[in-house]
C-alpha positions as CSV (number, residue, x, y, z in Angstrom):
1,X,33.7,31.3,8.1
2,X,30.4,33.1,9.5
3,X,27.1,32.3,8.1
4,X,24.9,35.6,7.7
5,X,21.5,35.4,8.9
6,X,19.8,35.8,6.0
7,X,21.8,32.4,4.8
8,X,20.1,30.8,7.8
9,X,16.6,31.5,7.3
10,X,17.5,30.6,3.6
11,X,18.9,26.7,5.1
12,X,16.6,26.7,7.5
13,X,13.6,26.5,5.0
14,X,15.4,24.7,3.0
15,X,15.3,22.1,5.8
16,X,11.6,22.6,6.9
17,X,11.1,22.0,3.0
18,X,13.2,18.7,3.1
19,X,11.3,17.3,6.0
20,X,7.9,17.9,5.1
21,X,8.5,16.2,1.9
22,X,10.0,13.6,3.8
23,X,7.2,12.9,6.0
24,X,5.0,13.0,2.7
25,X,6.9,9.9,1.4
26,X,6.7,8.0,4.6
27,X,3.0,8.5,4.8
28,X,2.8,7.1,0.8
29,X,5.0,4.2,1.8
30,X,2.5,3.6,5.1
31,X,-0.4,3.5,2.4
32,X,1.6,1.4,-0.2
33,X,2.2,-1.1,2.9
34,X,-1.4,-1.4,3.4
35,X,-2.2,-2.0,-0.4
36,X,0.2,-4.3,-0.2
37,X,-0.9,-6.1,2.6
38,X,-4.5,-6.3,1.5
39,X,-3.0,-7.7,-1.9
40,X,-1.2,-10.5,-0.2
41,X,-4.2,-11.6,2.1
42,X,-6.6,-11.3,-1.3
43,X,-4.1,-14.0,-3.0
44,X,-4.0,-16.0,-0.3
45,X,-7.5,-16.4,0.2
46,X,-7.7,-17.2,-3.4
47,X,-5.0,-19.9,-3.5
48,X,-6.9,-21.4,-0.8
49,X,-10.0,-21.4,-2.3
50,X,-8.3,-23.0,-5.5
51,X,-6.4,-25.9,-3.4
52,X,-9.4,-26.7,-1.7
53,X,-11.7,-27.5,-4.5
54,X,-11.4,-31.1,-4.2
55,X,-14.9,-31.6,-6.1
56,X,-13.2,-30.3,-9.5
57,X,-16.0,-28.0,-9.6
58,X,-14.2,-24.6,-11.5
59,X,-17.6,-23.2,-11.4
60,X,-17.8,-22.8,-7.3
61,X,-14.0,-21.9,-8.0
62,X,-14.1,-19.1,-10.3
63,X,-17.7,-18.2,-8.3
64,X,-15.1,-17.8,-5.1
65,X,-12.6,-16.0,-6.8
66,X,-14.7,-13.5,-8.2
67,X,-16.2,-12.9,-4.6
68,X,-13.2,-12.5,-3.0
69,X,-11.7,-10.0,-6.0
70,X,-14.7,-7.9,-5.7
71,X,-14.4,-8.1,-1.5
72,X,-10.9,-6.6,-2.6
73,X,-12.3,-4.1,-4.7
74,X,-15.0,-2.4,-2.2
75,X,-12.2,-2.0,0.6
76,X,-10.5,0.3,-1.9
């Protein structure tokens, strides 16, 4: 079977088409890493802050968390 060259041209963009969107999804997958990241290091920092309060004070706690959510917030 021979493939004309205007079939070709058609696959070949096809392909360019496929690839492009392809590389579009990895770069979103990149960014949702990041998110992700900065997500897991935000709760972590919190949990911290929360097992460390050995006072009982909620106030400097919730003070804490609030900082570090709104830390969070800027760098997005």
């Amino acid at each position: 079977m021979f493939i004309t060259k205007k079939n070709y041209d058609e696959l070949n963009a096809r392909t360019v088409k496929l690839m492009r969107a392809l590389r579009e999804k990895e770069e979103e997958e990149i960014d949702y890493k990041r998110e992700n990241a900065l997500q897991h290091e935000t709760l972590r920092k919190i949990l911290k802050t929360v097992t460390i309060n050995r006072y009982g004070n909620e106030e400097v706690t919730i003070r804490k968390v609030k900082e570090l959510v709104n830390d969070y917030q800027s760098n997005n």
